[in-house]
C-alpha positions as CSV (number, residue, x, y, z in Angstrom):
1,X,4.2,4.3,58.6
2,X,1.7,2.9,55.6
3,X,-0.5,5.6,54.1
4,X,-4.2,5.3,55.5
5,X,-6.2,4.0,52.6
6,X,-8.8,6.3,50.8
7,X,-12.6,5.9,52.6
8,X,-14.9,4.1,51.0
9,X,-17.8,4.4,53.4
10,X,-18.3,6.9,51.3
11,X,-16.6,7.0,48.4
12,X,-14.2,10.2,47.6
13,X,-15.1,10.1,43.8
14,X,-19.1,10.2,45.1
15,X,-18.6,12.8,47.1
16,X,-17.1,15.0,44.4
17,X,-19.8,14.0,41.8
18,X,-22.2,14.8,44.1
19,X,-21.1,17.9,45.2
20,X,-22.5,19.7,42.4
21,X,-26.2,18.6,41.3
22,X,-26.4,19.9,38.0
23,X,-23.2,19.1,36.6
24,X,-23.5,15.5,37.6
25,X,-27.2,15.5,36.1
26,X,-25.8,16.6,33.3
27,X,-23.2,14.1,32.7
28,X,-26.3,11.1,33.2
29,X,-27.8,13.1,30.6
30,X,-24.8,12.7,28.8
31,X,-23.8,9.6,28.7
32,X,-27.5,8.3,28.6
33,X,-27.8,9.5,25.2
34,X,-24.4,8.0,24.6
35,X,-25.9,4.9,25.6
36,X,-29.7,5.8,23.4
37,X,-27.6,6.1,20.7
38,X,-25.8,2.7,20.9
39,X,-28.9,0.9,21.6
40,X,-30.5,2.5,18.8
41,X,-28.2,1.8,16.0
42,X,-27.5,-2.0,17.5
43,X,-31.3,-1.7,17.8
44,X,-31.8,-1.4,13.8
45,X,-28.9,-3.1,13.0
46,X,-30.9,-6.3,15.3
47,X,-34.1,-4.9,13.7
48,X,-32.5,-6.0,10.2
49,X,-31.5,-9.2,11.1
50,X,-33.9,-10.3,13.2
51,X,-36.4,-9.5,10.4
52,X,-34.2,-11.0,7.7
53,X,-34.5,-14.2,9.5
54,X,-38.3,-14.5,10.8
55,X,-39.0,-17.2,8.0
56,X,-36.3,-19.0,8.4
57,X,-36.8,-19.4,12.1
58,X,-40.9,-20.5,11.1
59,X,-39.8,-23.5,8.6
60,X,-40.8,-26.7,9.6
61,X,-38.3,-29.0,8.4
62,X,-35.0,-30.7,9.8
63,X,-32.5,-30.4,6.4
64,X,-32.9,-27.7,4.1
65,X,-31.4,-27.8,0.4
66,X,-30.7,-24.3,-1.4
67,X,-28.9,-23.1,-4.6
68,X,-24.5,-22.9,-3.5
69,X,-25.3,-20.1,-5.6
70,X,-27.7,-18.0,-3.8
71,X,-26.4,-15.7,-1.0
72,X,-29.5,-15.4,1.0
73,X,-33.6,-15.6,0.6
74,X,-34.0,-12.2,0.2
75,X,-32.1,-12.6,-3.4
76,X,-32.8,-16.7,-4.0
77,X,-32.0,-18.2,-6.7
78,X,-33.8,-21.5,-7.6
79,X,-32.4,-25.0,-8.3
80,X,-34.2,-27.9,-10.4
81,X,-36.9,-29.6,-8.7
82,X,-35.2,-32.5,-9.9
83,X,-32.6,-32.4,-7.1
84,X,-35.3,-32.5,-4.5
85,X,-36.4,-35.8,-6.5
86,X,-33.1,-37.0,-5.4
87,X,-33.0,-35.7,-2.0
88,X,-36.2,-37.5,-1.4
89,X,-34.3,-41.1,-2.1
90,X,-31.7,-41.1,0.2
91,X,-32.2,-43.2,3.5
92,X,-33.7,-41.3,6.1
93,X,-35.4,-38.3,4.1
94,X,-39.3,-39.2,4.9
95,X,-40.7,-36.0,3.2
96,X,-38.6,-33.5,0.5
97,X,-41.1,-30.8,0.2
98,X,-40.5,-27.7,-2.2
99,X,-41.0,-24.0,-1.1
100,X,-41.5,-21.4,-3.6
101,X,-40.9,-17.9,-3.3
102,X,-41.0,-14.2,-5.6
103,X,-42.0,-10.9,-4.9
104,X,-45.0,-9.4,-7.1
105,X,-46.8,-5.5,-7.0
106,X,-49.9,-5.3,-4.2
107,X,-52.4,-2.7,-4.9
108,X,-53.6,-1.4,-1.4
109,X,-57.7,-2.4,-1.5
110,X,-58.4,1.0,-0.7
111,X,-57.1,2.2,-4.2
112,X,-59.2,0.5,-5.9
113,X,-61.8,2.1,-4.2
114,X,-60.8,5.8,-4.6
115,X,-59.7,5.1,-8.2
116,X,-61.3,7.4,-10.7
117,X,-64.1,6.3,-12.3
118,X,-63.0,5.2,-16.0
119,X,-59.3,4.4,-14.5
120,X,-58.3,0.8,-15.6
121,X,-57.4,-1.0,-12.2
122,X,-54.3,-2.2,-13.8
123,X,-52.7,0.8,-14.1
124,X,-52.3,1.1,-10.5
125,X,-49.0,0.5,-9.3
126,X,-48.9,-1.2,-5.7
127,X,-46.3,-2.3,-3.2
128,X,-44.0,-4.8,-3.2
129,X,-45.2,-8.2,-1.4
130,X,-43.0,-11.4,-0.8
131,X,-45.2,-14.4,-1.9
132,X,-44.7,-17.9,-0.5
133,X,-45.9,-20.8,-1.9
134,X,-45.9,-24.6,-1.1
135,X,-48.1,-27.9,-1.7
136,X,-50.8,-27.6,1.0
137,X,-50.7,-31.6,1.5
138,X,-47.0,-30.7,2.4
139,X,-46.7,-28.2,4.9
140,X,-43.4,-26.1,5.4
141,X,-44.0,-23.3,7.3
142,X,-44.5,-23.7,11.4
143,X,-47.4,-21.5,11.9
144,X,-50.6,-23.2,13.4
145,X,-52.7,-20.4,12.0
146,X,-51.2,-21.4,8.5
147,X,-51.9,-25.0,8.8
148,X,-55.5,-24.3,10.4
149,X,-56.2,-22.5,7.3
150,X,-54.5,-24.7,4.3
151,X,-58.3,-25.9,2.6
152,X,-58.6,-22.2,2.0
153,X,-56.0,-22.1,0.0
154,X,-57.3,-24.6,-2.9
155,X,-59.7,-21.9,-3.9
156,X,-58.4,-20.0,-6.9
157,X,-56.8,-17.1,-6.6
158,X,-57.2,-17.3,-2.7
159,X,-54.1,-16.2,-0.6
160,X,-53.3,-16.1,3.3
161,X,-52.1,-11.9,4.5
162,X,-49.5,-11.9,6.7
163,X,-51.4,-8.8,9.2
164,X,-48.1,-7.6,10.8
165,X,-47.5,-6.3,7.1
166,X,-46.5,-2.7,6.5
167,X,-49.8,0.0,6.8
168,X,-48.8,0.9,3.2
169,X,-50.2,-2.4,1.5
170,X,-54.0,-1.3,3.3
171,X,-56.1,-2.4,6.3
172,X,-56.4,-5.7,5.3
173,X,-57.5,-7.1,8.8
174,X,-59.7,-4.8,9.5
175,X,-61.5,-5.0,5.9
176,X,-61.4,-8.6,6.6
177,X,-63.0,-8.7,9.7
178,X,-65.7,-6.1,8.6
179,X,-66.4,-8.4,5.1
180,X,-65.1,-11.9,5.5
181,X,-63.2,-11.6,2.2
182,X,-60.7,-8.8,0.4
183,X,-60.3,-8.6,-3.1
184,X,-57.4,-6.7,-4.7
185,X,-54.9,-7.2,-7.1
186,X,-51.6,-8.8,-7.2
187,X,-49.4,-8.2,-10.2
188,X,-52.9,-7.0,-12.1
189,X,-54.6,-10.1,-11.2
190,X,-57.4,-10.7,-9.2
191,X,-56.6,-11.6,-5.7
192,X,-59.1,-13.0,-2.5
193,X,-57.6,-12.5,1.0
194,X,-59.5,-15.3,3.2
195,X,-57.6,-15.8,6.1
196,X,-54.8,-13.7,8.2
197,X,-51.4,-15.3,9.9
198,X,-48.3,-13.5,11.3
199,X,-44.7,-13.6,10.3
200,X,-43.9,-10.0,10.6
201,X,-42.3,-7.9,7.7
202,X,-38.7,-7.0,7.1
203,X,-37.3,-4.2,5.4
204,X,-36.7,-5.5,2.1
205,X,-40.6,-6.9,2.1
206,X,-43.3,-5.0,3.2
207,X,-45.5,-7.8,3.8
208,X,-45.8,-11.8,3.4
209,X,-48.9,-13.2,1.1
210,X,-48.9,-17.2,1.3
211,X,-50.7,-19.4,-1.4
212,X,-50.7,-22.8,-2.9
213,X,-48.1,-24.2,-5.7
214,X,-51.3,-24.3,-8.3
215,X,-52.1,-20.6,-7.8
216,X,-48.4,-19.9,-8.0
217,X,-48.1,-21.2,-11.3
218,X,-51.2,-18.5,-12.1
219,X,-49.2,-15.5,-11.7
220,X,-45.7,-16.8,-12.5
221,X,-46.6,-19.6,-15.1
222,X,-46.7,-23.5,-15.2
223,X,-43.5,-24.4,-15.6
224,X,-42.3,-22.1,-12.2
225,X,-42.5,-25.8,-10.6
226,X,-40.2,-27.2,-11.7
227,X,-37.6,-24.2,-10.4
228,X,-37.7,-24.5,-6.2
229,X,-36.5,-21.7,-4.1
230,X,-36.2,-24.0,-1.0
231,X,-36.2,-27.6,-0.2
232,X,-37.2,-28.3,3.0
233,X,-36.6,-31.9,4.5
234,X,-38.3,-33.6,7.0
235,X,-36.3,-36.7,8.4
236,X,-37.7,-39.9,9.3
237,X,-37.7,-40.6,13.0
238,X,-34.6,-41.6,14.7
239,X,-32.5,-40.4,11.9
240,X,-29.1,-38.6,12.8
241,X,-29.8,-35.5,10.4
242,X,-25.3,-35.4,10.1
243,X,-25.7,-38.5,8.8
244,X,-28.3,-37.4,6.4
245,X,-26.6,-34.5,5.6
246,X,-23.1,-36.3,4.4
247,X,-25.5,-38.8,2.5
248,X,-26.6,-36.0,0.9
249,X,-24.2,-34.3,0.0
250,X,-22.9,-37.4,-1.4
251,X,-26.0,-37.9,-3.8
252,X,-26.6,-34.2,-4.5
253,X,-23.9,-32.0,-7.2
254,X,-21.7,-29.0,-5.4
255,X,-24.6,-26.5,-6.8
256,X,-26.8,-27.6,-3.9
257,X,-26.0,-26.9,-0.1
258,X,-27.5,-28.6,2.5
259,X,-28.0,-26.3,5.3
260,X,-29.3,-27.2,8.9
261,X,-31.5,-25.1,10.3
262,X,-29.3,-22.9,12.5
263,X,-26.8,-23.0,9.3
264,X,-29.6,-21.3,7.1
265,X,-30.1,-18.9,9.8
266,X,-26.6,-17.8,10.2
267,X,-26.1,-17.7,6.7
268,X,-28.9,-15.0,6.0
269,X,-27.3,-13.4,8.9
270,X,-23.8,-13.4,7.6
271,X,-25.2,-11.5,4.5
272,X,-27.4,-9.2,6.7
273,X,-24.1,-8.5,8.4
274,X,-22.5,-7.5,5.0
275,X,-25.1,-5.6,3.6
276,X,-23.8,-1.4,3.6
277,X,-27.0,-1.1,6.0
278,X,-25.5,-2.8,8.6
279,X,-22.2,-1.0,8.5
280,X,-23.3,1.8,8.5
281,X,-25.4,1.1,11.9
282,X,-22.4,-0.4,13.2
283,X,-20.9,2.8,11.9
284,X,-23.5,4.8,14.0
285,X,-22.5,2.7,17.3
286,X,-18.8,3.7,17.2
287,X,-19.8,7.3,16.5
288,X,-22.4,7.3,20.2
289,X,-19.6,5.2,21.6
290,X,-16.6,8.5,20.6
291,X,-19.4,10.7,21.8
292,X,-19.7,9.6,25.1
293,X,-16.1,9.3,25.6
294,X,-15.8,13.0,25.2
295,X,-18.7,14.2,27.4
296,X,-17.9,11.7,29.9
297,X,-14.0,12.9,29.9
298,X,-15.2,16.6,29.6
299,X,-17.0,16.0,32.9
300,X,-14.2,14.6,34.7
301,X,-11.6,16.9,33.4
302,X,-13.4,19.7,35.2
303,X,-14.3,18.1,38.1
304,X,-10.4,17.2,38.8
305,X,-9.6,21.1,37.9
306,X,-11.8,22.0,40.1
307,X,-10.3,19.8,43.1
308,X,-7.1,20.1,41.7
309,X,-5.8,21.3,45.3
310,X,-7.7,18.7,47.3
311,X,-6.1,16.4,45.0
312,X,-2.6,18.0,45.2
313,X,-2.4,18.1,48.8
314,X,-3.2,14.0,48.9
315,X,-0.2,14.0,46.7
316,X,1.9,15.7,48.6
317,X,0.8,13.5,51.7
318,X,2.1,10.6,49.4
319,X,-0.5,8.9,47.8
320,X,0.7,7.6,44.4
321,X,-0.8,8.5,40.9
322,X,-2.6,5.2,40.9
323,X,-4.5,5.3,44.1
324,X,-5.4,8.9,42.8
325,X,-6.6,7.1,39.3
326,X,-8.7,4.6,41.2
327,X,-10.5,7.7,42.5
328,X,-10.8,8.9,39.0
329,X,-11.3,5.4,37.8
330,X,-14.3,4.8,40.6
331,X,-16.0,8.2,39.5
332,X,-16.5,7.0,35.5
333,X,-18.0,3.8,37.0
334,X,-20.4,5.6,38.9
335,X,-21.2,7.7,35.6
336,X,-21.3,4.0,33.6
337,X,-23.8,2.9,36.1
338,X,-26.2,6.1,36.7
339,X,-26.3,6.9,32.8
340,X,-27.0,3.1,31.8
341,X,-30.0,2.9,33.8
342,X,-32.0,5.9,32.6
343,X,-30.4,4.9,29.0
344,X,-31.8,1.4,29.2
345,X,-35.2,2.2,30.2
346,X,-35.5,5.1,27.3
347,X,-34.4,2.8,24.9
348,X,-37.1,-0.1,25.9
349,X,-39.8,2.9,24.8
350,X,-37.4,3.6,21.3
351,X,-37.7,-0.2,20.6
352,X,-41.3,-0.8,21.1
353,X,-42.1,2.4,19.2
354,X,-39.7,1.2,16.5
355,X,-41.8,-2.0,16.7
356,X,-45.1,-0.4,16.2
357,X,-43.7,2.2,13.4
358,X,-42.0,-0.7,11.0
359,X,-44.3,-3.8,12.3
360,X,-41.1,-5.6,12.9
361,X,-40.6,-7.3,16.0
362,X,-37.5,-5.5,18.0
363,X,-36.8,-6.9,21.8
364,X,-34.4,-5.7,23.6
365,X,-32.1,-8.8,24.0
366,X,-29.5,-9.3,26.9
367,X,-26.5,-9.6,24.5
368,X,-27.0,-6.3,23.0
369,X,-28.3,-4.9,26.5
370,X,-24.9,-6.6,27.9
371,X,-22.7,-5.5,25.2
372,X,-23.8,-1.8,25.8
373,X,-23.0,-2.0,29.1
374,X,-19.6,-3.1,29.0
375,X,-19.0,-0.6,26.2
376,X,-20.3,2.0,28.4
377,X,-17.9,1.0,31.2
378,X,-15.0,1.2,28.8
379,X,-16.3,5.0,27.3
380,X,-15.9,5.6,31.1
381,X,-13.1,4.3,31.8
382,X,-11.1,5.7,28.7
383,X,-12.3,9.3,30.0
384,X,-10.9,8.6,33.0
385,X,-7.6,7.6,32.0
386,X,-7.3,10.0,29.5
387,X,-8.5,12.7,32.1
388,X,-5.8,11.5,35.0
389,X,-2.9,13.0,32.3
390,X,-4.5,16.3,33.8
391,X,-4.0,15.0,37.4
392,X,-0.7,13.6,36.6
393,X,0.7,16.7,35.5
394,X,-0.2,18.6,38.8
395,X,2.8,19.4,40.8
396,X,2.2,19.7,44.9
397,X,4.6,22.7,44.7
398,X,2.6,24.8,42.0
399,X,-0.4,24.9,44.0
400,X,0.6,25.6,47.3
């Protein structure tokens, strides 16, 4: 006669983690900050990224040409304008437009203010601010509040603050908006703020400053021009830009790559993902991931001491070690599920206060949401398996 099969109306492994309140709220506990901790260091880790590529994913262009030689745009390294010369004569390039890009000392406005009187303003040391620069009849950034701004930025020493920029570089949108115009310096030189855009910092750069190619050359010399950071390439209409891109690559020597958009992105990403920072986030993950597998097997381990009879008699009735496991198995899934959902939510109020705190844009995304799942259904379900050994070893005739 077959063995009747285990209920699940109401599941054997619920009633047992149900039977005692406070140990199973402390296993959600548990494995939700298992799961706080994963999202938190995939959370950076993302944060890092994501910054690393917020240019990249604001360019407006189709082809993009950049030195073989640099490993990402947060260390460039700049090519002969010459090149983009080239770029610009092969069929179906309609626009070859250089970026330019360095990073300078910002004095916070409000130094200058609270500096002593007799205090030379250029012996205050400021923060460190990424400058991009470009010809504003050629537009290569894809922010409207950029391009409804360009006239601004013929007027000397006039620059465009990126206002998602770290607090540490001063209240520039707010001095702004109280005066119309900031004046500070940048690299000891006289600088006027007129106009604000977002872009969002990263953790390299604590804020974004954008100005013309003729102001450039006022801080970094004259002959700056003729080194670009970027080439960004607009296509003519109807052009296959893989085409384009074998044409040239043709036309252009080995020292220049020609990089798609997605290829530029994946590429900063690539080195993000290589950086000791990220490892040792990804280093973080593993650690919340070991942690939960022991609380979660802790809990389990005592639950099937505590039932060890209950168990021992459905043994002796017959029932195999597996069905017993799937018991086991069916509890850690419960615990997967009840600690994700508290975990999740907690972790949506870590990422938005993350986002406030370092002014860098952190959403909670499904593949990392996803990802944390399924690891949290493994951590349960390598407690369980590990904690069945305990099960296994019972013997019917020991406990009765």
């Amino acid at each position: 006669m077959p063995l009747p099969k285990l209920p699940f109306d109401k599941p054997l492994s619920w009633a047992q983690l149900s039977h005692q309140k406070v140990r199973l709220a402390v296993a959600i506990t548990g494995v939700s900050f298992a799961n706080i901790l994963m999202f938190t260091m995939m959370g950076l880790e993302s944060l890092i990224s994501e910054g690393a590529t917020t240019l990249h994913e604001n360019l407006r262009g189709d082809l993009f040409l950049v030195s073989s030689f640099s490993p990402s745009l947060r260390l460039p390294v700049p090519f002969p304008r010459a090149h983009l010369i080239q770029a610009n004569a092969v069929d179906g390039v309609a626009i070859a437009a250089p970026l330019y890009m360095n990073t300078v000392n910002w004095t916070n406005p409000a130094q200058l203010e609270q500096a002593p009187e007799g205090e030379s303003p250029s012996d205050l040391f400021g923060n460190q601010v990424r400058v991009i620069a470009f010809n504003p009849t050629q537009p290569v950034l894809n922010l409207p509040e950029v391009d409804s701004q360009l006239n601004r930025l013929s007027g000397a020493s006039n620059v465009l603050f990126d206002r998602l920029s770290q607090p540490s570089l001063g209240d520039v949108p707010q001095l702004l908006a109280t005066s119309g115009e900031v004046q500070t310096l940048m690299a000891n030189r006289q600088v006027q703020v007129v106009g604000l855009f977002s872009l969002g910092s990263t953790v390299v750069e604590k804020g974004t400053v954008v100005m013309s190619d003729w102001n450039y050359t006022q801080w970094f010399g004259p002959t700056t021009l003729q080194q670009v950071t970027l080439g960004v390439l607009t296509l003519e209409p109807g052009s296959d830009p893989a085409t384009v891109q074998t044409q040239l690559q043709a036309h252009l020597p080995d020292s220049i790559s020609i990089l798609t958009l997605d290829e530029l992105i994946g590429k900063e990403r690539q080195f993000t993902a290589s950086d000791p920072i990220g490892i040792i986030f990804r280093f973080g993950g593993i650690v919340g991931f070991v942690v939960g597998i022991v609380i979660v097997y802790q809990v389990l381990y005592t639950d099937i001491s505590d039932h060890l009879p209950e168990y021992a008699t459905l043994k002796a009735m017959g029932y195999s070690d597996s069905a017993l496991l799937r018991v086991v198995l069916l509890e850690a899934i419960f615990l997967a599920i009840l600690g994700f959902i508290p975990g999740y939510l907690t972790s949506l109020g870590l990422y938005q206060i993350l986002t406030i705190l370092t002014r860098i844009p952190l959403v909670m995304r499904s593949t990392v949401a996803l990802q944390v799942f399924l690891l949290t259904l493994l951590m349960c379900n390598v407690s369980g398996a590990i904690a069945m050994r305990r099960l296994r070893s019972a013997d019917p005739a020991d406990v009765f």
